[in-house]
C-alpha positions in Angstrom: -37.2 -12.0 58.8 -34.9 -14.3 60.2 -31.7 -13.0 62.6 -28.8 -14.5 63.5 -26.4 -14.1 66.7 -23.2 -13.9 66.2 -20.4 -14.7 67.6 -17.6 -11.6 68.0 -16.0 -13.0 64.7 -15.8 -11.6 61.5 -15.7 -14.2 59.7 -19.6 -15.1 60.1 -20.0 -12.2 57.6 -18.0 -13.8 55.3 -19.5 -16.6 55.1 -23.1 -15.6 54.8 -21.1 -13.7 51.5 -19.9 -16.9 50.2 -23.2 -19.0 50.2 -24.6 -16.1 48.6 -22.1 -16.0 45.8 -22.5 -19.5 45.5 -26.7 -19.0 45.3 -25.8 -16.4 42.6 -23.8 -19.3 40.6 -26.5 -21.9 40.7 -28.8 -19.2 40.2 -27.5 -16.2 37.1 -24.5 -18.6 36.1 -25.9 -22.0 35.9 -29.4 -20.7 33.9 -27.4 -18.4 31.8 -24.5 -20.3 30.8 -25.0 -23.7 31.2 -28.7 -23.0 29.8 -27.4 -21.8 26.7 -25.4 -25.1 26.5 -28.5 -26.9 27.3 -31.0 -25.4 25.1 -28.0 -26.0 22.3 -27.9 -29.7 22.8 -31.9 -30.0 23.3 -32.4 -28.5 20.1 -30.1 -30.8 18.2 -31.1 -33.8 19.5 -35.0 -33.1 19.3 -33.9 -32.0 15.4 -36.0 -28.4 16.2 -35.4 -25.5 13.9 -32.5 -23.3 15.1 -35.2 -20.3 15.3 -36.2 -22.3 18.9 -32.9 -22.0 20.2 -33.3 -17.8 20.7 -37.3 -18.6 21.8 -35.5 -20.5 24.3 -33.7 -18.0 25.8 -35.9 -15.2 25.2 -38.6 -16.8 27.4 -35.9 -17.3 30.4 -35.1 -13.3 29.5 -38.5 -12.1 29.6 -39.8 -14.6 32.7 -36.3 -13.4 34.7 -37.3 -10.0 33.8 -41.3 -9.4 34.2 -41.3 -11.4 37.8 -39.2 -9.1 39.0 -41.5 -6.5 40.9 -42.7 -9.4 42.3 -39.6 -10.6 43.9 -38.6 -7.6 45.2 -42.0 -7.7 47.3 -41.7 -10.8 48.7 -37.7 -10.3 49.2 -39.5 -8.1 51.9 -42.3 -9.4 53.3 -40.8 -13.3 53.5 -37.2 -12.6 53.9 -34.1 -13.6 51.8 -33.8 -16.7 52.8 -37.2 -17.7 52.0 -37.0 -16.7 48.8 -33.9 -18.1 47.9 -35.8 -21.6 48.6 -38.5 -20.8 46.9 -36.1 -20.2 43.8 -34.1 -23.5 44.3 -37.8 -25.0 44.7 -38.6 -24.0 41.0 -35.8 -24.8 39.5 -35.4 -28.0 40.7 -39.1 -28.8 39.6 -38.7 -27.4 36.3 -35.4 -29.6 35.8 -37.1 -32.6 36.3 -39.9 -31.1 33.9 -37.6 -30.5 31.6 -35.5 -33.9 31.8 -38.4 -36.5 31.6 -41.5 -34.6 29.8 -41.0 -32.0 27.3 -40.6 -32.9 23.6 -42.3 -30.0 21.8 -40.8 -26.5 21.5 -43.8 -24.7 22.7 -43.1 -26.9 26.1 -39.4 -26.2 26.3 -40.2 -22.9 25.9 -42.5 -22.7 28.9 -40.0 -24.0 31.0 -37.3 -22.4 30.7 -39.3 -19.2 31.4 -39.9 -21.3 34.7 -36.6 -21.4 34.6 -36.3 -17.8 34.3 -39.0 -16.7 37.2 -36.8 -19.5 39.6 -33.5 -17.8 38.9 -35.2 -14.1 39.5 -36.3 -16.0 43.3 -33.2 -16.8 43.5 -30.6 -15.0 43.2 -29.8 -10.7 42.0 -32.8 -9.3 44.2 -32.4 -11.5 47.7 -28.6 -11.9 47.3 -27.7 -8.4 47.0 -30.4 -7.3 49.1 -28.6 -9.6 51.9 -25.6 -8.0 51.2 -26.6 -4.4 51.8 -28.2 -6.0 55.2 -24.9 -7.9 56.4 -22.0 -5.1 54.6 -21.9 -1.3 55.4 -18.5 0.3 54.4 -17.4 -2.4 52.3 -20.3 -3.1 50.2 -18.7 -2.2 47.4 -16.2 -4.7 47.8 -18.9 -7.2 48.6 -20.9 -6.4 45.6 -17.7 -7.0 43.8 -17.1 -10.5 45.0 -20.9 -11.8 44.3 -20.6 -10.9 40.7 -16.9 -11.8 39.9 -18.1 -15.6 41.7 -20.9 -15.5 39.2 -18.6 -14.9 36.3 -15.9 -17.7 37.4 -19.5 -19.5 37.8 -19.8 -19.1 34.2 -16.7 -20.2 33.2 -17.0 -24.0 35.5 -20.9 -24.3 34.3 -20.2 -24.2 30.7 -17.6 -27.0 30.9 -19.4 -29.2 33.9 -22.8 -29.1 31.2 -20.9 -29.8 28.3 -18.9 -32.9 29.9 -21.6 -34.2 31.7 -24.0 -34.2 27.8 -21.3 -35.2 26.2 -20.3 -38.1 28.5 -23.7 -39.7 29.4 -26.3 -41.6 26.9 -28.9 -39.7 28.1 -27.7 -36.8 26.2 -29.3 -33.1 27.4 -31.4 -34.8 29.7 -27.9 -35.0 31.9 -27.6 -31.4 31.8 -31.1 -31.5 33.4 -30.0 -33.6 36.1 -26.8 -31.1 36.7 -29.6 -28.3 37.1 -31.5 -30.4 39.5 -28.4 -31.3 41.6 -26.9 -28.0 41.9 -30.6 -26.9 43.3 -30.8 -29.5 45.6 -27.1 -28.2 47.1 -28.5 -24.5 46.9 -31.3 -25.8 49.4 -28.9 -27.3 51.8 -26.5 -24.0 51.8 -29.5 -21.5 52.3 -30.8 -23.9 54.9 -26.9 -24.1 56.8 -25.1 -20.8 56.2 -27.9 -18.1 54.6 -29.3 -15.7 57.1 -31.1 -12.6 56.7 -29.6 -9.6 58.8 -27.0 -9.7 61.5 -27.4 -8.8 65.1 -27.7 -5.0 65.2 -24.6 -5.1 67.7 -22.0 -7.4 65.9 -23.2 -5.0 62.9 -22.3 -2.3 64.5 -19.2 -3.3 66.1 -18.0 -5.1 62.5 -18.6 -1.4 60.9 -16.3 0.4 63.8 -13.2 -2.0 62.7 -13.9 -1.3 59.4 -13.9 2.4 59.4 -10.0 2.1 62.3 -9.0 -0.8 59.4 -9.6 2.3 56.6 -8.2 4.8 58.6 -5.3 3.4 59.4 -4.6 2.8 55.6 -5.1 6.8 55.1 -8.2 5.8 53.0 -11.2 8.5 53.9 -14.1 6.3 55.9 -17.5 7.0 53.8 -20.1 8.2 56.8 -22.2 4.9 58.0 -25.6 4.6 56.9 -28.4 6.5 58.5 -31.5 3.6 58.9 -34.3 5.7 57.5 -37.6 4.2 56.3 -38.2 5.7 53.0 -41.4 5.1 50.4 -41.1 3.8 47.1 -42.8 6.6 45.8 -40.7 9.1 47.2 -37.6 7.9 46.1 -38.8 7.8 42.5 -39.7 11.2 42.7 -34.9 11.7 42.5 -33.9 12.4 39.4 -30.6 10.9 40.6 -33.0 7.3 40.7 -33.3 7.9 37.0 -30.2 9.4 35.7 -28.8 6.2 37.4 -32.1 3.7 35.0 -30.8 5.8 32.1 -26.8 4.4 32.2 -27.9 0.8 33.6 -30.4 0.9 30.1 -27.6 2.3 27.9 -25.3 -0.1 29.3 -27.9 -3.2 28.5 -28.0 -1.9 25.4 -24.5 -2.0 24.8 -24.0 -5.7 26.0 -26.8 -7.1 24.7 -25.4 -6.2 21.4 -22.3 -7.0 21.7 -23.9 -10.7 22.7 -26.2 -10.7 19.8 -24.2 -8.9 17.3 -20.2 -8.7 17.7 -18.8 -11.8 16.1 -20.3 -10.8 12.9 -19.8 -7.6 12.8 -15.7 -8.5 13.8 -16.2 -10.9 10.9 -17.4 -7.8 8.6 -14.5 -5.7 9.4 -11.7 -8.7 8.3 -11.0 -10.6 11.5 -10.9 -14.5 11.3 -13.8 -16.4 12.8 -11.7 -17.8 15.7 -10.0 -14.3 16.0 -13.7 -13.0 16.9 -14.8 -15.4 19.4 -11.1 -15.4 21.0 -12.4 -11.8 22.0 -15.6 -13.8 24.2 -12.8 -15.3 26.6 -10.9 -12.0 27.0 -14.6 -10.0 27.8 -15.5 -12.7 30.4 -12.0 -12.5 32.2 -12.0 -8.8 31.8 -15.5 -9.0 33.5 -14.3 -10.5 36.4 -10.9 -8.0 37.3 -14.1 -5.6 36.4 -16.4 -6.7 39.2 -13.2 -6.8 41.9 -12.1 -3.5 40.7 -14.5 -1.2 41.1 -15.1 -2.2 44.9 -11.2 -1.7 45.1 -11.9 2.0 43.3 -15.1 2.6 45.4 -13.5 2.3 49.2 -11.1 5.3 47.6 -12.7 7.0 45.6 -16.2 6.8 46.2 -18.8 4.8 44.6 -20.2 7.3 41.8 -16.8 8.1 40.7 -15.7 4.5 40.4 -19.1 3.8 38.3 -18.3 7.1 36.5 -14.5 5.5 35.4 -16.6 2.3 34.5 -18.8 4.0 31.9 -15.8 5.6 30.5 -14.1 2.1 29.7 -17.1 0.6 28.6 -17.6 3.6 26.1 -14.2 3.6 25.1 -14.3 0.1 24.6 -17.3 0.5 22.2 -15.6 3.1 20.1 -13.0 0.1 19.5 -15.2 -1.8 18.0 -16.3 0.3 15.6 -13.0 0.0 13.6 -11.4 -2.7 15.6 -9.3 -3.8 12.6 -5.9 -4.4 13.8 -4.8 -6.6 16.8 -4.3 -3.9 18.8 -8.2 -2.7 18.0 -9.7 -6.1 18.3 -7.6 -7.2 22.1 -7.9 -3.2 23.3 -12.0 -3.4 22.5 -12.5 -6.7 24.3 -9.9 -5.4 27.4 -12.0 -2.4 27.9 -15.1 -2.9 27.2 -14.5 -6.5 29.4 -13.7 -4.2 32.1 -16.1 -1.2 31.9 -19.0 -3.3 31.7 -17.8 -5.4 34.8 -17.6 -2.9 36.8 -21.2 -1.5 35.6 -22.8 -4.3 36.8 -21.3 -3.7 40.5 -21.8 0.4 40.4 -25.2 1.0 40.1 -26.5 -1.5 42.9 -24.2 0.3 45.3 -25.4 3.6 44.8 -29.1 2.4 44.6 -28.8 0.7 48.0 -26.0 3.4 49.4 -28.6 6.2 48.7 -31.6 5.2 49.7 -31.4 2.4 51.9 -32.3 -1.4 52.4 -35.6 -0.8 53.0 -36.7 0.0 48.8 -33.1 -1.5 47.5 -35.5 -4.7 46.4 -38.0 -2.7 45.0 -35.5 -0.5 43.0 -33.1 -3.4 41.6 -36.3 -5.4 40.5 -37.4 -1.9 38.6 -34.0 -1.4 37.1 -34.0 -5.0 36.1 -37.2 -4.1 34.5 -35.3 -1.4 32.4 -32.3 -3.3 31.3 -34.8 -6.4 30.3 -35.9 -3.4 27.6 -32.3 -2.5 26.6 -31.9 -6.5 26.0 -34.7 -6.9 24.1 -34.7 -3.8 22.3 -30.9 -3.4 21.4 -30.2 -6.3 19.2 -33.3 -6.6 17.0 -33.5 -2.7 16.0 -29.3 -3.6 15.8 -30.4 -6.5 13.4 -32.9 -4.7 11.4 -30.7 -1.6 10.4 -27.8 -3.8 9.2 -30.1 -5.7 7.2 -31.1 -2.3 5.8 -27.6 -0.7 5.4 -25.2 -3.8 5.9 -23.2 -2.2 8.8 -23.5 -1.9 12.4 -20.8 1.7 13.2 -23.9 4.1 13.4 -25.4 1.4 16.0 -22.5 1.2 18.2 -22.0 4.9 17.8 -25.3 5.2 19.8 -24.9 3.2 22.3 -21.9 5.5 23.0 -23.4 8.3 22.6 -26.4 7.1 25.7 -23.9 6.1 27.5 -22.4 9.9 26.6 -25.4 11.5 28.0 -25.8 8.7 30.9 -22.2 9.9 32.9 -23.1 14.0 31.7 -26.2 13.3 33.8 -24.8 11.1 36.7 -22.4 14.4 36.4 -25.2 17.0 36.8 -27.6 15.8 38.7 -25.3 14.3 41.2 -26.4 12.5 44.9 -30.1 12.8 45.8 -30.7 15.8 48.3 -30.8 14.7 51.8 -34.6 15.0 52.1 -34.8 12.4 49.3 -32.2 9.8 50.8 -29.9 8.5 53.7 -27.0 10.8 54.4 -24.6 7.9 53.1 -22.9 9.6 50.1 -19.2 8.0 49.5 -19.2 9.9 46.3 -19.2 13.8 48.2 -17.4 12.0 51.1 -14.7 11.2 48.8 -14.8 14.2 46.4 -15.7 17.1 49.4 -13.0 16.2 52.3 -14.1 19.1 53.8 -17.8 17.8 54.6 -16.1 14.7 56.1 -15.6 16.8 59.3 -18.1 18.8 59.4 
């Protein structure tokens, strides 16, 4: 892996944190987003049936999803930085693919699963994995800020690939070249800023400001991570590994129907079609002050308590939505779930990296990726099918709410994995035992 000297600085941290949140934008936002304005505008213009449109997206899914392992393997054999190349590599080649040679379906299809495998390279495995090597005590705020820059990501991609269609002659094939362009960059800023560890003394030294800077604001310092070199296999021996699988799957679930199925079932209840997708703006803001939030909550708090107050709102959100008649119902849904789920994106990656370590964290997001490409798969078609059979959706939502129930009674029970199982970092009893601070 590569290293990097530092100077005494702490800003050199911060900077390795904003070209990853940038690599997360080209790389989650820019596929995501901007590829569901792309694969729009292709299908028009080509005159394909609409049915292409969610092939399209499925294959970027599945591809993102199934390559994972993968990844996660190479995220530690080759380094971060090499695989964030790798990603802008692929994408860049499947942009031009896309831009000057496909004109069937079948072909469109096929790359935008390439799509898919370059964003995987690319961005949620290497990017957090460099975060847990550059942040200690405030990886929960660092975790925040690469997802909230991937949702204001969102927000810029879905105008810049709309403008740039809608202005040029070339039609979608424009959006193509936006994908290429924004590899190319991604290139140049892992090449300039991307790095994958710090020097084991600035680390240090960086961690020992952090923990006088928290002191000094009476917040209670987490204990600093023990380096321990623990085995896959033992680690998913913890039932804490899976009670944690079993709320990121019931949390998929949840979002993948509300993306899928929502507008129409806000449409079923009496709410106005522009009433409905108003609520899609609210989510994504409430997404962001989600993602900052919960790294806010975490340094007090703890990290499972923060991530248990997340499920909460994003289950209480839910519940809204079954009878989300009124203003109040349809603005309060979209406000809470917005920010439970938010702040369940950040929560689970900082316990899997907090509890066992760097060392598997690649192996263990690419598995849990694994789980929540189920939920998204899963979730909306049986969602589909039963309100094709019954012509409502409440007993759906109803269990979703109900996992996501059982998903904080067992993050409840089970609680941290026994020392034997993971590093002595545990924020959580740090936070909620005072008395084991300083023993």
């Amino acid at each position: 892996m590569t290293t990097i000297k530092t100077n005494s600085s702490s800003h050199a941290r911060w900077v390795v944190l904003g070209a990853l949140a940038f690599m997360m934008c080209v790389s989650m936002a820019l596929p995501i987003y901007g590829g569901s304005v792309l694969g729009t505008y292709m299908t028009a213009e080509l005159h394909w049936e609409r049915s292409t449109l969610g092939l399209l997206i499925a294959a970027n899914m599945a591809a993102n999803g199934l390559c994972a392992p993968l990844v996660a393997a190479l995220t530690t054999k080759i380094g971060v930085r090499a695989c964030l190349i790798i990603g802008c590599i692929l994408m860049a080649a499947a942009s031009i693919v896309l831009a000057t040679w496909v004109t069937e379906p079948w072909q469109a299809a096929v790359t935008f699963g390439a799509i898919g495998v370059a964003a995987t390279f690319a961005s949620v495995i290497p990017c957090q994995t460099a975060v847990a090597a550059w942040f200690g005590h405030r990886r929960p705020l660092a975790l925040s800020l690469l997802y909230a820059a991937m949702g204001i990501g969102g927000f810029i991609f879905v105008w810049l690939i709309t403008w740039a269609i809608q202005g040029s002659a070339t039609g979608y094939r424009m959006g193509c070249w936006v994908f290429f362009g924004f590899s190319a960059l991604g290139i140049v800023v892992t090449l300039l800023l991307v790095r994958d560890k710090p020097d084991v003394e600035q680390y240090e030294a960086w961690e020992s400001a952090d923990i006088q800077r928290q002191t000094a604001r009476q917040f209670p310092p987490p204990p600093a991570p023990i380096d321990i070199d623990l085995r896959l296999r033992n680690v998913l021996w913890s039932p804490a590994l899976w009670a944690i699988y079993f709320s990121m799957f019931a949390t998929t679930c949840g979002s993948a129907f509300v993306i899928a199925h929502a507008q129409a079932h806000l449409r079923d209840i009496g709410h106005s079609p522009m009433l409905a997708a108003a609520t899609i703006s609210i989510i994504s803001a409430a997404m962001v002050i989600g993602n900052f939030g919960i790294g806010s909550v975490a340094q007090r708090l703890g990290p499972r308590r923060a991530y248990f107050g997340a499920l909460v709102l994003f289950g209480v959100g839910l519940c809204t939505l079954i009878y989300a008649s009124g203003s109040v119902g349809l603005y309060g849904y979209a406000i809470l779930y917005g920010l439970g789920f938010g702040a369940a994106q950040v929560g689970p990656m900082v316990l899997l990296s907090g509890y066992w370590g760097v060392q598997v964290f690649p192996m263990l997001t690419a598995l849990g990726l694994l789980i929540q490409t189920a939920g998204a798969a899963v979730s909306p078609i049986l969602a589909g099918i039963y309100f094709d059979s019954t012509g409502h959706y409440q007993p759906v939502i109803l269990l979703i709410v109900i996992m996501t129930a059982i998903s904080m009674v067992l993050l409840r029970l089970i609680g941290p994995p026994k020392c034997n199982d993971a590093q002595e970092w545990a924020p959580t009893d740090a936070a909620e035992h005072p008395a084991k601070r300083h023993a």
